[in-house]
C-alpha positions as CSV (number, residue, x, y, z in Angstrom):
1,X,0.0,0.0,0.0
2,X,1.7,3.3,-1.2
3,X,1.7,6.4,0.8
4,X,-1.9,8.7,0.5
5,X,-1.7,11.9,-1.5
6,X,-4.5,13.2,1.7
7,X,-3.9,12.5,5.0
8,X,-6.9,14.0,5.8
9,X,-9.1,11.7,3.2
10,X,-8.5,8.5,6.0
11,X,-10.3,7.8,8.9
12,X,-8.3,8.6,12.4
13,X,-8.4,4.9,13.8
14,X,-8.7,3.9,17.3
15,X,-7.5,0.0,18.1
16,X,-9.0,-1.2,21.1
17,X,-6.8,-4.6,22.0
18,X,-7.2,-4.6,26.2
19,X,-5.1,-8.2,26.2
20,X,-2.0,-8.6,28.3
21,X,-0.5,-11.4,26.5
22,X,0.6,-12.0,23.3
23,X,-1.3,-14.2,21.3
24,X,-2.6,-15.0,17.9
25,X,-5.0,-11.7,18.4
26,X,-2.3,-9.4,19.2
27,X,0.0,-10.7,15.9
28,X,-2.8,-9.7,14.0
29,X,-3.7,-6.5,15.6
30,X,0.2,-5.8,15.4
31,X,0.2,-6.4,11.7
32,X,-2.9,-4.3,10.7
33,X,-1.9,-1.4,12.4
34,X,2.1,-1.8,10.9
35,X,0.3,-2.0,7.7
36,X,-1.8,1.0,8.0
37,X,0.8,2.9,9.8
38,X,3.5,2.6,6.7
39,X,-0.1,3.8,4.3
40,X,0.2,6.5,6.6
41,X,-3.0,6.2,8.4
42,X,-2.9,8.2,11.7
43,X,-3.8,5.8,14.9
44,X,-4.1,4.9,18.5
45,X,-4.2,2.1,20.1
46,X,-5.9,1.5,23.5
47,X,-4.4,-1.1,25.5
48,X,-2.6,-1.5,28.9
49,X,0.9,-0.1,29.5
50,X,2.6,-3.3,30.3
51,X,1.1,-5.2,27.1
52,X,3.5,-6.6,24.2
53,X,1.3,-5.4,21.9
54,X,1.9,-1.6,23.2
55,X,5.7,-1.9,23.5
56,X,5.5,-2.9,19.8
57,X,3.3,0.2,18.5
58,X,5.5,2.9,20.4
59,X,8.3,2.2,18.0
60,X,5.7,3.7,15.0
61,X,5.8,7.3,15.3
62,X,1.9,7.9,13.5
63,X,0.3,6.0,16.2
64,X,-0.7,7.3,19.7
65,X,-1.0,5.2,22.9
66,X,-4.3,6.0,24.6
67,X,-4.7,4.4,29.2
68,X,-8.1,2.2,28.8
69,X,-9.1,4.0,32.2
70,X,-8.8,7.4,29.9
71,X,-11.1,6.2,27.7
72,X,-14.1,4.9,30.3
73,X,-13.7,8.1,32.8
74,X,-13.1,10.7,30.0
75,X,-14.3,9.1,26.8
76,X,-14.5,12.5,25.0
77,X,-10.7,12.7,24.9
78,X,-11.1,9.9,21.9
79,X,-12.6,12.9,19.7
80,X,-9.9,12.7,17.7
81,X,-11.2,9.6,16.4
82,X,-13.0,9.1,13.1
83,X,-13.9,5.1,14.1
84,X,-12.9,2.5,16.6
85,X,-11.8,-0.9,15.9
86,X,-12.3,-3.7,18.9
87,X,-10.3,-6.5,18.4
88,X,-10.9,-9.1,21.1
89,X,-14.1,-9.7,23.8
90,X,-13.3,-7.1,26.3
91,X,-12.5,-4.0,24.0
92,X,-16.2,-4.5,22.6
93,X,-17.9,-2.5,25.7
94,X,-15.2,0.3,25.8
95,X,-16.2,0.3,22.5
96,X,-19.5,0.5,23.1
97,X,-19.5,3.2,25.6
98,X,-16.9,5.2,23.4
99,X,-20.1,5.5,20.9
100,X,-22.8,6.1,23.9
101,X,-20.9,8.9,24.9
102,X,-19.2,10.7,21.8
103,X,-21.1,8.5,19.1
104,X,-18.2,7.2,18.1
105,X,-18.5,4.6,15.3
106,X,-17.1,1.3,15.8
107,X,-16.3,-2.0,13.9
108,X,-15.8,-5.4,15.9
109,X,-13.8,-8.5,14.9
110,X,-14.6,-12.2,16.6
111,X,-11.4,-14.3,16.1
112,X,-13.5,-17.4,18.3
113,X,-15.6,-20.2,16.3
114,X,-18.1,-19.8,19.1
115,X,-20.7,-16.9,19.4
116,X,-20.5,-14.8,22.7
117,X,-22.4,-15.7,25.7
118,X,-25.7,-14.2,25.5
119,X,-25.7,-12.0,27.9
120,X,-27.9,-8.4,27.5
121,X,-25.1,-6.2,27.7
122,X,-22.9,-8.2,25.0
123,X,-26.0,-8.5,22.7
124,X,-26.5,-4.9,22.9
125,X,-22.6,-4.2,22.3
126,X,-22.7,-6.7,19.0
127,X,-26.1,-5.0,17.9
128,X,-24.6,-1.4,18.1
129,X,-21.5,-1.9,16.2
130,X,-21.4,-0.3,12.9
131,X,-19.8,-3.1,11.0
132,X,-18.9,-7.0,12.1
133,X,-16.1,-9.1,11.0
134,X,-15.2,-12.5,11.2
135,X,-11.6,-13.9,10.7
136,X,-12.4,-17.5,9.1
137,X,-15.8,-18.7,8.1
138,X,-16.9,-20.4,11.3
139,X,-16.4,-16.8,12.9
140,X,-18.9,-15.1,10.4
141,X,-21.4,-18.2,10.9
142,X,-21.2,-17.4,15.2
143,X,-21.7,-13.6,14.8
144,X,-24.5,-14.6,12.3
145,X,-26.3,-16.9,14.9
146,X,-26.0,-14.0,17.4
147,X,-26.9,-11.0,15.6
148,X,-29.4,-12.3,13.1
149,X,-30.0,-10.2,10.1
150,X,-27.0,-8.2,10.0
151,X,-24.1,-8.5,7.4
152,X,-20.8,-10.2,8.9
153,X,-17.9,-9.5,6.6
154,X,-15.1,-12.0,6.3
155,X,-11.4,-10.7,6.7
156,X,-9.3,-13.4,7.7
157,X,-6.2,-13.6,9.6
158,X,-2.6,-13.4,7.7
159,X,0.8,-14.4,7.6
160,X,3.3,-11.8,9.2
161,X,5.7,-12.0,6.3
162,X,8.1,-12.4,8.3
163,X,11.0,-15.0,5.9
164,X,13.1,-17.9,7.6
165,X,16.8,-17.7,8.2
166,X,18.6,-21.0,6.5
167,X,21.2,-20.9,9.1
168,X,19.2,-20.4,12.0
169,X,16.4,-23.5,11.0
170,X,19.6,-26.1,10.2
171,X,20.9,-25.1,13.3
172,X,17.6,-26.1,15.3
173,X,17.4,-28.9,13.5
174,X,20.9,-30.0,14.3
175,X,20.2,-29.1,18.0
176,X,16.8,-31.7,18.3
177,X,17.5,-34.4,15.2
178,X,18.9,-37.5,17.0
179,X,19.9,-38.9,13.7
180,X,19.9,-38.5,9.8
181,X,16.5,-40.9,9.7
182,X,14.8,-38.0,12.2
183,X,11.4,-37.1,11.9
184,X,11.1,-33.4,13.5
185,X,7.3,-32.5,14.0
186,X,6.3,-29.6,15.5
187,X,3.9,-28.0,17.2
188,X,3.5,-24.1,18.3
189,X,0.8,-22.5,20.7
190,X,-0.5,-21.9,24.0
191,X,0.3,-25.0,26.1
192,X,-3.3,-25.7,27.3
193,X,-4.8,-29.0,26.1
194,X,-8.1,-27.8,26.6
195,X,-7.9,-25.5,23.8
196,X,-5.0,-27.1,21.7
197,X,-5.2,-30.9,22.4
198,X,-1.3,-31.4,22.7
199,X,-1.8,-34.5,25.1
200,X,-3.2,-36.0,21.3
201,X,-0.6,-35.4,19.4
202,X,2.1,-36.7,22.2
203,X,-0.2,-39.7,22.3
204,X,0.4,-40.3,18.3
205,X,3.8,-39.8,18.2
206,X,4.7,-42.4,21.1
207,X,2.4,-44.8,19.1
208,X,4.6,-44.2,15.8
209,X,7.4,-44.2,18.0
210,X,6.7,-47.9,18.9
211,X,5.9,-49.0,15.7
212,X,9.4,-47.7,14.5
213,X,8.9,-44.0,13.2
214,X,11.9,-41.8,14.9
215,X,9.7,-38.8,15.8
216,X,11.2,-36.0,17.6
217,X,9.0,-34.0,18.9
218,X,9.0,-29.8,19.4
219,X,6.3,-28.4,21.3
220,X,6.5,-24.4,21.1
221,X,5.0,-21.9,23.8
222,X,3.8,-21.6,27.4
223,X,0.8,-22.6,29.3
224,X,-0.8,-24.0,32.4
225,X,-0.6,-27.8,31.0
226,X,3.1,-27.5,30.6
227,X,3.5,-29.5,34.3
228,X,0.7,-32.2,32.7
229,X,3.0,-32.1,29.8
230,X,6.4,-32.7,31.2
231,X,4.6,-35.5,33.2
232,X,3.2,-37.1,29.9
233,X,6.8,-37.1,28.2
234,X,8.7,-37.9,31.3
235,X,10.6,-41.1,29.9
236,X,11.0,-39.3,26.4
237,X,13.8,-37.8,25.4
238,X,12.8,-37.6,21.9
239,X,10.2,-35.1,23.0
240,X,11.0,-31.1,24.0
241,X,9.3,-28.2,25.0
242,X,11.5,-24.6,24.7
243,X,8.8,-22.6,25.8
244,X,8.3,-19.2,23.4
245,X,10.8,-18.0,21.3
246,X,11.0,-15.2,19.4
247,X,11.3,-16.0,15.5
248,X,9.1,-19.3,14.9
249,X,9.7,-19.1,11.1
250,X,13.1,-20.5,11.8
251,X,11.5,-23.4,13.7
252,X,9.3,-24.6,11.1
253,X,11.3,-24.1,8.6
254,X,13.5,-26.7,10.0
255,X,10.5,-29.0,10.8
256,X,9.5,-32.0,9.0
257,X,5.6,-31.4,10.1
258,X,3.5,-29.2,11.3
259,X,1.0,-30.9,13.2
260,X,-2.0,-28.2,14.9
261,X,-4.5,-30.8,17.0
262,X,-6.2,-28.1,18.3
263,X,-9.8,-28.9,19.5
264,X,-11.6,-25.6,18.5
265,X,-9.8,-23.0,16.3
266,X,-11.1,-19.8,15.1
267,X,-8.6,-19.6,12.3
268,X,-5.8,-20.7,13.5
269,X,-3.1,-18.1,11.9
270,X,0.3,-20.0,12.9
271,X,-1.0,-22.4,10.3
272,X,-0.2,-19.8,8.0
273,X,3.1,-19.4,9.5
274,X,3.7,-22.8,9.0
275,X,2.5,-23.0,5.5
276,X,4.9,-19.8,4.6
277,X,7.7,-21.5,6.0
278,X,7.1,-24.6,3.2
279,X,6.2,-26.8,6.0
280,X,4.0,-29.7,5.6
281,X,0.6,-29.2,7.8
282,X,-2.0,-31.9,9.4
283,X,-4.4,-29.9,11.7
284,X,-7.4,-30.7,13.0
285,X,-10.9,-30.4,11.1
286,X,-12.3,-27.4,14.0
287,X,-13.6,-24.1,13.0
288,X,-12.0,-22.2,10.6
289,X,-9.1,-24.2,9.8
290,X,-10.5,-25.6,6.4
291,X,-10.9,-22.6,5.1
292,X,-7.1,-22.8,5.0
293,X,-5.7,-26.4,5.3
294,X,-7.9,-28.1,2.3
295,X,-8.1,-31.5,2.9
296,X,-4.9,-33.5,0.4
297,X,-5.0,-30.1,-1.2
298,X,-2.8,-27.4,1.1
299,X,-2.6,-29.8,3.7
300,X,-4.1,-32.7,5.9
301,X,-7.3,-32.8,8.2
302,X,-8.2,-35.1,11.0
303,X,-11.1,-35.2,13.6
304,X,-10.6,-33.7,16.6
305,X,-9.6,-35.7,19.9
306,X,-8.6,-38.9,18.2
307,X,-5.2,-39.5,18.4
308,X,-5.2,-43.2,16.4
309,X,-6.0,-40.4,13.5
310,X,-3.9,-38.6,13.7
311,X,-0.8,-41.1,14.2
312,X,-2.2,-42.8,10.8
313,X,-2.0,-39.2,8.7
314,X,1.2,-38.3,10.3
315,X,2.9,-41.4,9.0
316,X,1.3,-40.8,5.9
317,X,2.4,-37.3,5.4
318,X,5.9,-39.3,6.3
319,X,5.5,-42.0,3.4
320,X,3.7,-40.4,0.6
321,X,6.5,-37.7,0.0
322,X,5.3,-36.6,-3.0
323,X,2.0,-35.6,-2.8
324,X,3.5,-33.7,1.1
325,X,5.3,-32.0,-1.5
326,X,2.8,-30.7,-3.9
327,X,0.4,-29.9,-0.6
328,X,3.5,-27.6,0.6
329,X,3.6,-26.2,-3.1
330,X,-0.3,-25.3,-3.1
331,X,-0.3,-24.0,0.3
332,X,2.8,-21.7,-0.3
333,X,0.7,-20.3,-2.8
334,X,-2.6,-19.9,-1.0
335,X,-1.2,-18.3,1.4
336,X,0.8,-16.0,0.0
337,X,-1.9,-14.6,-3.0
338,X,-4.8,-14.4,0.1
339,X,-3.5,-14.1,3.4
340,X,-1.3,-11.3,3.2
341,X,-1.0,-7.9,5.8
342,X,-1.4,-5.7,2.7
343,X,-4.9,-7.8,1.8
344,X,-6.0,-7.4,5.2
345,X,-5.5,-4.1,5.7
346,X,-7.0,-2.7,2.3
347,X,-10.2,-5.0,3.5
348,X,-10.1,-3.1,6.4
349,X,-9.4,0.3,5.1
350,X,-12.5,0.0,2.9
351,X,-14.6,-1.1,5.9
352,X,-13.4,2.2,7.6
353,X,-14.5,4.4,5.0
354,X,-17.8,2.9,4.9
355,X,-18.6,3.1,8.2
356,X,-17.1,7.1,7.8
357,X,-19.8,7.5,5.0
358,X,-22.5,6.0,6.5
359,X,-21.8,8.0,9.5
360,X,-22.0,11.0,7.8
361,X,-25.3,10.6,6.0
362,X,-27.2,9.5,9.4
C-alpha cells in the first residue's frame, strides 16, 4: 500500500486490544496497524501499559498510545477519532461506551468459532457496532447466529511476512534431530490441552514411536498444562518443550511437520506461519481451519480428539512424499496470493470508509 496523496481523506483509527498477553489476536492487531501505519494512516491504540502489543506500537511514530481507564472516565478525549476498531471480547464494551458517549463509530472483529455468551449487555454491544467481521468462516457463521440479520464481513487472519533464516532452521534442527533418519514435527501455541489438544498429538507420536517411526517431537509456547506435559513425556527424550521463542519461522522451517491438534480453532493463523515457511501441515478439522488447510490439497485434516488419526495421517504425510510436497507447493501459494497484511489491511481500510460514509449521511 503506497503512501496517501490526503492525509486527511482516512479515517483517524482507534484500536481497542485490552489483552495482556501475546497471542494470535495481538500478531494480528500488530500487523494491521504496521500496515496502515506505513499507508500513513494516523492511529491509536488502547491497550494497557505493560502489554506486548503496546511496547510494539511505540516504535511507530503515527500512532498514539491511549490508558483504557482514559477512555471509560473521559471518553471524550477519543474525539480525535473518526472510528474504533475492537479486536478481542473485552474491548467490545469500551467500545460501546466510546459510541454512547461521543457516538463514536465502531467496527468489531470475533477471532473465536463460538458466538458470545448471550448476555444483554454483550447482545446490545454486538447490535450497536457499525460493522462486524469475522476472521475464518466459522467466525462469520457465530456472529450470524448471534446477531441475526446483520451482514458479517469475512477478513481473515494473515501471515506476518516475516521469511526464515537457513542458518538459524539447520541449526535447530541440528540441535533436536537425534539422527539422519529423524522425523522433526512440530507444534507451536498456548500450552493448554483444553484449547490445543497437545496430550493428542504426544499420544500419536509415542504410538509411531513404537511401531518404528523416529519422531522427535517440538512443542512451542507456554501454558498451564506445561507440568501435565512434562509428566506425559517424562521417559522421552525424543520429545522437548523450549517454551516461546521469538522468530518461529526459523523453527518450522526446520520441521519435517507441522502438526496443529487443536480442539476448536477460530482460524488458527500459525498455520499460516507454517505454510509460509514450506512446512508440511496436518491440523485438525475445527472451525475455521479448512478454510485454509484443504483436505490433500494445502494440507491434511483429521477429527478432533482422536489420536489413532492422527498417528495414521502423520505417517502418511511421512511415506507419501510426494503428494506432502505438492500440498506444501499449493499452500505456499494460498497463502501468500490471500492471506497477506497488505490484503487485510486494504479489506479493512474499505470497511473504515464505509462506516465514515455512513456515518455522515445518518
Amino acid at each position: 500500500m503506497g503512501q496517501p496523496d490526503n492525509l486527511e481523506k482516512k479515517p483517524a483509527v482507534l484500536h481497542i486490544n485490552l489483552a495482556r498477553g501475546w497471542r494470535g489476536g495481538e500478531q494480528q492487531t500488530w500487523l494491521l496497524i504496521r500496515e496502515l501505519s506505513e499507508a500513513g494512516y494516523r492511529q491509536g491504540l488502547c491497550g494497557y501499559a505493560d502489554a506486548p502489543l503496546v511496547e510494539r506500537v511505540k516504535a511507530l511514530d503515527n500512532v498514539t498510545v491511549v490508558q483504557p481507564h482514559l477512555c471509560f472516565l473521559w471518553p471524550w478525549g477519543a474525539a480525535q477519532w473518526s472510528v474504533a476498531h475492537a479486536h478481542e471480547g473485552r474491548g467490545v464494551y469500551l467500545a460501546w461506551w466510546l459510541k454512547k458517549t461521543l457516538g463514536l463509530p465502531y467496527l468489531v472483529t470475533r477471532r473465536m468459532q463460538h458466538p458470545p455468551k448471550p448476555r444483554v449487555l454483550t447482545k446490545a454491544v454486538y447490535r450497536g457496532a457499525d460493522a462486524l467481521v469475522g476472521i475464518s468462516s466459522a467466525a462469520c457463521r457465530a456472529l450470524e447466529s448471534f446477531v441475526p440479520n446483520r451482514e458479517v464481513n469475512r477478513i481473515p487472519s494473515v501471515y506476518s511476512g516475516e521469511k526464515a533464516s537457513p542458518a538459524a532452521a539447520s541449526a535447530i534442527r541440528q540441535w533436536y534431530v537425534q539422527g539422519a533418519d529423524s522425523i522433526l514435527v512440530g507444534h507451536a501455541g498456548a500450552l493448554v490441552d483444553r484449547e490445543k489438544g497437545q496430550s493428542i498429538l504426544i499420544k500419536a507420536c509415542k504410538q509411531l514411536r513404537n511401531i518404528g517411526y523416529p519422531i522427535v517431537l517440538v512443542l512451542l509456547g507456554e501454558g498451564s498444562d506445561r507440568g501435565v506435559f512434562e509428566q506425559e513425556t517424562r521417559f522421552c527424550d525424543w520429545a522437548h518443550m523450549p517454551g516461546h521463542v521469538d522468530r518461529v519461522q526459523d523453527y518450522f522451517s526446520a520441521f519435517d511437520l507441522f502438526v496443529f491438534p487443536s480442539r476448536h480453532e477460530g482460524l488458527g493463523s500459525v498455520l499460516l506461519e507454517a505454510m509460509a515457511a514450506k512446512c508440511a501441515v496436518v491440523s485438525t478439522d475445527v472451525g475455521g481451519i479448512p478454510d485454509i488447510v484443504r483436505h490433500n490439497e494445502t494440507g491434511r485434516l483429521v477429527p478432533s480428539g482422536d489420536a489413532d488419526s492422527l498417528a495414521a495421517v502423520i505417517r502418511e504425510a511421512v511415506d507419501a512424499e510426494n503428494e506432502t510436497k505438492r500440498m506444501v507447493a499449493n499452500a505456499l501459494s494460498l497463502v501468500e496470493q490471500q492471506f497477506s497484511a497488505p490484503a487485510m489491511a486494504s479489506r479493512y481500510s474499505t470497511s473504515y470508509q464505509v462506516i465514515g460514509q455512513k456515518t455522515k449521511l445518518q
